[in-house]
N, C-alpha and C positions, 0 to 999 in steps of 0.2 A: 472215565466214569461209565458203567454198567448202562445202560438204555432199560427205561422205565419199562414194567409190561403193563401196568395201570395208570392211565395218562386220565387226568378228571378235565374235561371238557363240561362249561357247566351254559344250561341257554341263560339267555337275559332273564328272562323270568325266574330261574334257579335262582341265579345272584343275586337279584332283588328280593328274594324270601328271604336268603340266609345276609346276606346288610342287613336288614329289616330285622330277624331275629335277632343279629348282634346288639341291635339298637334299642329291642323296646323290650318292657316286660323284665319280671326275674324270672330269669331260668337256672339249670344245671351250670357250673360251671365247664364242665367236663363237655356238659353239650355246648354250650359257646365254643368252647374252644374246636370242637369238630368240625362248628362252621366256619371258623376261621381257618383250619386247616386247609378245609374245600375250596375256599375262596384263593388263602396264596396259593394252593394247587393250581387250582383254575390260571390264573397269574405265569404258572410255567417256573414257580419259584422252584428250587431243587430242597430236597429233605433236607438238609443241612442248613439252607437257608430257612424251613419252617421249625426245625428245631430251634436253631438261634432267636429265633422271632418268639416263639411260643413255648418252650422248655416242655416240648412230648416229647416222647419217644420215639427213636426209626421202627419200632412195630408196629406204635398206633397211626403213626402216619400210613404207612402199608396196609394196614386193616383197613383201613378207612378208605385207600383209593380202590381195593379190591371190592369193598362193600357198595362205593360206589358203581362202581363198572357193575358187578355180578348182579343188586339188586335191582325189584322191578318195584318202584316207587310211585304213590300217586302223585304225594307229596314229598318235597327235598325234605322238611322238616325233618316228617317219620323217620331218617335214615340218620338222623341225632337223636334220637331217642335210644336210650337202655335199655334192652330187654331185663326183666326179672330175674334179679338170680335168688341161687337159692337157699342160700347161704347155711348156718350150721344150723341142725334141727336144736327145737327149745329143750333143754335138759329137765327144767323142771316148771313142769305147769300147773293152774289153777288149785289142781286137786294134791300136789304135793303140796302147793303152798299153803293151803286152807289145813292140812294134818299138819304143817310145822306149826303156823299157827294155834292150833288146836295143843297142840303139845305144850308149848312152849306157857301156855294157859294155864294148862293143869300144875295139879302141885307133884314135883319134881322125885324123882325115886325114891327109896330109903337110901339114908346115907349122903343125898349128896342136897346141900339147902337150896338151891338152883340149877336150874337147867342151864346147860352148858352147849356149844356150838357141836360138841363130840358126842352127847347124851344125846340130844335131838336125833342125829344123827344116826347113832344106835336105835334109838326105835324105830326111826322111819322103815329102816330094814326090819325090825322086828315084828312092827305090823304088816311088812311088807307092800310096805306103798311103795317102793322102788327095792332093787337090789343092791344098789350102793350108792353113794354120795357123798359130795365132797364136800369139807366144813367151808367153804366161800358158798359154796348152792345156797346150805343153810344159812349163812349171813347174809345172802342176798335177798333170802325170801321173807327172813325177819324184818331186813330192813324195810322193804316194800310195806307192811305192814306195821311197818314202828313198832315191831313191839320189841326190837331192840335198845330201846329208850326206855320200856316201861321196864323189863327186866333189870337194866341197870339202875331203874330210883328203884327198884323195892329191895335188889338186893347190896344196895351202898347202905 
C-alpha cells in the first residue's frame, strides 16, 4: 500500500469541534460527512476503510486530507464549509420575464387565436429582448407567473 503524503493529525480540541458538529445542529450533509471523514482520518483508518464506512469517494477523501494539511484555519469547522460556486449564469431574468408576460397578455397576432410557446418566442426576438430562446425558457417563465393557466381557460 502507497504511504499517505497527507496524514490528518487532529488536537483534542479539533475532535471535540467536529463530534460536536456531528452531533448538534442541522447542517450540510456533505459537511458532516467531511467531519467524519477527519475524524476516522485522524483514527489512522485507511481510505478504504472511510470509504466503506461513509460511501465518498478516494478524491474527496484526498481533497480533504490535502485541505487539511495546506490550510491555515482559525477554526476546524470553516475547513467544512463550501466555498460558492458559480454555477450556470440565469438565462432568463426579470425583464425577459415581465416581456413574456406582457406578451403573453396582449391579444395574439393575426391569424393565430392564441399565443403559443413558439409565438412568444418569436417576438421576444423580435423585440429584441434577447437573441434567441428556447420554448421551456418560455414555459418556465409563464409558469412563474401562472399565466400558463390563464391561457389555457380562455383558450379551452
Amino acid at each position: 500500500m502507497p504511504k499517505r503524503i497527507h496524514n490528518v493529525k487532529l488536537s483534542e480540541r479539533e475532535k471535540e469541534e467536529l463530534e460536536k458538529y456531528v452531533k448538534q445542529g442541522k447542517k450540510s450533509a456533505r459537511a458532516i460527512n467531511r467531519a467524519r471523514v477527519l475524524l476516522l482520518a485522524n483514527e489512522e483508518k485507511s481510505d478504504d476503510e472511510i470509504i466503506n464506512a461513509l460511501g465518498v469517494c478516494r478524491s474527496a477523501i484526498c481533497k480533504l486530507r490535502k485541505k487539511f494539511n495546506k490550510s491555515k484555519f482559525s477554526n476546524i469547522v470553516e475547513l467544512l464549509q463550501e466555498k460558492p460556486r458559480s454555477g450556470q449564469p440565469i438565462k432568463v431574468d426579470s425583464i425577459v420575464e415581465s416581456n413574456v408576460s406582457m406578451i403573453a397578455r396582449s391579444d395574439p397576432p393575426q391569424g393565430a387565436v392564441r399565443w403559443t410557446l413558439e409565438l412568444i418566442g418569436e417576438k421576444l426576438v423580435e423585440l429584441k429582448v434577447v437573441d434567441s430562446i428556447c420554448l421551456e425558457s418560455v414555459r418556465k417563465a409563464l409558469k412563474k407567473t401562472n399565466l400558463n393557466l390563464v391561457l389555457k381557460s380562455d383558450g379551452a
